[in-house]
N, CA and C of each residue as an Amber inpcrd file, in Angstrom:
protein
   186
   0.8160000  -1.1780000   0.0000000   0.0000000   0.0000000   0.0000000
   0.8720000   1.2590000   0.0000000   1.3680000   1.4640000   0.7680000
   2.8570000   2.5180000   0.8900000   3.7500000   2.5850000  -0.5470000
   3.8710000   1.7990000  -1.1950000   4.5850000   2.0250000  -2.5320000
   4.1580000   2.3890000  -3.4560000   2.4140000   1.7560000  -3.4310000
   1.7830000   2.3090000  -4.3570000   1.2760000   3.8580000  -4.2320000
   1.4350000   4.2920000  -3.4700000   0.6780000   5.6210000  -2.5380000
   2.2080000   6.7160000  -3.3320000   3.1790000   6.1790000  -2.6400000
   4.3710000   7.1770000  -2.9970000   4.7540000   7.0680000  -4.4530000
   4.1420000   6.1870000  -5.0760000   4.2350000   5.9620000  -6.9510000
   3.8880000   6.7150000  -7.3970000   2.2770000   6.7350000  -6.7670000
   1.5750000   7.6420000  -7.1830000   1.5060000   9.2150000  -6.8910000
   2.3230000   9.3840000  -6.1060000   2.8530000  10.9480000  -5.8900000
   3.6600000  11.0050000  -6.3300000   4.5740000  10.2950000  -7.6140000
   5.9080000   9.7740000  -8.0480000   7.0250000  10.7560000  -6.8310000
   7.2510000  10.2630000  -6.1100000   8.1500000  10.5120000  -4.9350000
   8.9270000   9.5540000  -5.0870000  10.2060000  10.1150000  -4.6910000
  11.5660000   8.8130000  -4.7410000  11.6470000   8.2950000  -3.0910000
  12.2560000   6.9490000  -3.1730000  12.1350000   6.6030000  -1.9180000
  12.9440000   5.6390000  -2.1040000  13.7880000   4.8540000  -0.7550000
  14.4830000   3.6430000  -0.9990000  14.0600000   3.0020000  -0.1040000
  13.8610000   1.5920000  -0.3750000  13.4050000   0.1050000   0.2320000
  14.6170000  -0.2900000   1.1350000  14.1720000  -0.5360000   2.1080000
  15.6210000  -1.3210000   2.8810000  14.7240000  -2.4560000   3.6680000
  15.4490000  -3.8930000   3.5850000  14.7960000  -5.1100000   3.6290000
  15.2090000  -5.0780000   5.3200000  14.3280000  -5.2240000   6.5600000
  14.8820000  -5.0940000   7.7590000  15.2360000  -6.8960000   7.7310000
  15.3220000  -7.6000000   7.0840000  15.4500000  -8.8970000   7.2520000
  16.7070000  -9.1530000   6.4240000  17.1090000  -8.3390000   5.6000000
  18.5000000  -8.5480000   5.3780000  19.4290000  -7.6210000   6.1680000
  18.9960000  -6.6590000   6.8870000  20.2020000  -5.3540000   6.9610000
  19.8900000  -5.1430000   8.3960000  20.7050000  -5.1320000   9.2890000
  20.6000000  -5.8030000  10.4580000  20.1230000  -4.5700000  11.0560000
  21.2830000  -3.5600000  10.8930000  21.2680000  -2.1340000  11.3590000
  20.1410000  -1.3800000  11.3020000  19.2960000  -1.6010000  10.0350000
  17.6980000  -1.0010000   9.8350000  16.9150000  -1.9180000  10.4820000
  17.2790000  -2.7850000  11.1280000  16.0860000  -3.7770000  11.7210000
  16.2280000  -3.1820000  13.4460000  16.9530000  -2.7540000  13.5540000
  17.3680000  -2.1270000  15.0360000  17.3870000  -1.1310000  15.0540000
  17.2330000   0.0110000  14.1660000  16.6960000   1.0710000  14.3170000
  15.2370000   1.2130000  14.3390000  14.4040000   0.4290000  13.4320000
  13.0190000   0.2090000  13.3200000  12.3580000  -0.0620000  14.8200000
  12.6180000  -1.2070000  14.8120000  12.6730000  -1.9240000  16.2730000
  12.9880000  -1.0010000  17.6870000  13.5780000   0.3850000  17.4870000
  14.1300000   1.1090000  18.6430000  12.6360000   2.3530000  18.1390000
  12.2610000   2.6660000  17.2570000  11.3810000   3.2200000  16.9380000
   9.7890000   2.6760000  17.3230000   9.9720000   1.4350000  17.3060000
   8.8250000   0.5420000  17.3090000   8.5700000  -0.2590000  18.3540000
   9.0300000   0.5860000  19.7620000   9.3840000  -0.5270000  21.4930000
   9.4360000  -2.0430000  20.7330000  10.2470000  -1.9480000  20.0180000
  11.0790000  -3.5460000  19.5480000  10.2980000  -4.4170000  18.7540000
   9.5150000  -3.8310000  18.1450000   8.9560000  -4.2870000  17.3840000
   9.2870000  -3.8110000  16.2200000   9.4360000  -5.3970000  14.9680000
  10.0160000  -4.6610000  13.4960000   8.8070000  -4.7050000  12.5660000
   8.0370000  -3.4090000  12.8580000   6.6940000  -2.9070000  12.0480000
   7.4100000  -2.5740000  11.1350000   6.5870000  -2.8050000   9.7730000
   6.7000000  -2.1620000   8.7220000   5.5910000  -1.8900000   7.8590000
   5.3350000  -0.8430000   7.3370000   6.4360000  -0.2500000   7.1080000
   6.7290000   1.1380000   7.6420000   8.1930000   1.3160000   8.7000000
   8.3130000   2.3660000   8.9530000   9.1580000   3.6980000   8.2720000
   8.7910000   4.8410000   8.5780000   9.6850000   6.0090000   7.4420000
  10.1500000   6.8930000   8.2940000  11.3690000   6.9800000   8.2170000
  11.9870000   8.3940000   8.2120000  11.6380000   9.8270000   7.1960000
  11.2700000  10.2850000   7.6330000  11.2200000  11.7960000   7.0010000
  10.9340000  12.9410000   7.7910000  12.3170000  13.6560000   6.9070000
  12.6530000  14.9970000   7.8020000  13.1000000  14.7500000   9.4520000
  13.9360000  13.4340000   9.4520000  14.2490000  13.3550000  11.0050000
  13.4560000  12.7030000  11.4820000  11.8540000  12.5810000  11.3400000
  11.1480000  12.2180000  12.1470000  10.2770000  10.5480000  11.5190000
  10.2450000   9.9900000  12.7340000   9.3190000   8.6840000  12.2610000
   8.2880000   8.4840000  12.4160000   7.4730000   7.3730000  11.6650000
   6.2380000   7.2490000  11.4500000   5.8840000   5.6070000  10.9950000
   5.1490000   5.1500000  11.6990000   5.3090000   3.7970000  11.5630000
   3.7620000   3.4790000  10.9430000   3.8380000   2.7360000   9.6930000
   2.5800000   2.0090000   9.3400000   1.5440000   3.4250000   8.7800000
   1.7190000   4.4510000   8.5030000   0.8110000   5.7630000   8.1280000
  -0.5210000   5.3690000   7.4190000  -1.3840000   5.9850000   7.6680000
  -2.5320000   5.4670000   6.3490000  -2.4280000   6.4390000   5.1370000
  -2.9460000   5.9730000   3.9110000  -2.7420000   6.3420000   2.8560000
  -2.4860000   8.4680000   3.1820000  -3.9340000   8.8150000   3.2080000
  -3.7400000  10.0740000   3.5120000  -2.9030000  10.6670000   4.5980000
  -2.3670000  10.4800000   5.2120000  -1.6180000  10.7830000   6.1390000
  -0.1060000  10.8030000   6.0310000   0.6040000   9.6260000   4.8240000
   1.2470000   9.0670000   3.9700000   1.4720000  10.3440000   3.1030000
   0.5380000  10.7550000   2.1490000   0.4350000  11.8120000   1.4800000
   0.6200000  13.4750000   2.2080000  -0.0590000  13.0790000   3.0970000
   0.4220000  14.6410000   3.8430000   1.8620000  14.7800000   4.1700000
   2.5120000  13.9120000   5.1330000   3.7510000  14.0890000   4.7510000
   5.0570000  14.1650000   3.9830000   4.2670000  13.7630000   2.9110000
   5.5740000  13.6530000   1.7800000   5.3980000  14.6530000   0.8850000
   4.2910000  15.5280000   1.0030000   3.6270000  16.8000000   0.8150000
   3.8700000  17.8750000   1.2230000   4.4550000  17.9240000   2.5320000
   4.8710000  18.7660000   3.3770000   3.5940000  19.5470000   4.0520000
């Protein structure tokens, strides 16, 4: 849902697999009281775990 959402705002974004890359699975997880939700985003510093579509859009909107 999240990929298709930021497609469709053609926004650039990069995928990082928390199941291959250890370091993004422990940052997620420190974001997420240790839980590896996804999908979570950084933007502008700040995180946001699991967004719904519109909400998704507002921030990448500014």
């Amino acid at each position: 849902m999240a990929k298709r959402v930021l497609d469709q705002l053609g926004v650039e974004y990069r995928v990082i697999d928390v199941e291959e890359d250890e370091e993004a699975a422990r940052r997620v997880m420190e974001q997420n009281k240790g839980n590896r939700t996804v999908p979570t985003f950084q933007i502008d510093g700040a995180w946001y775990t699991n967004p719904d579509p519109a909400t998704l859009e507002r921030l990448v909107r500014g």
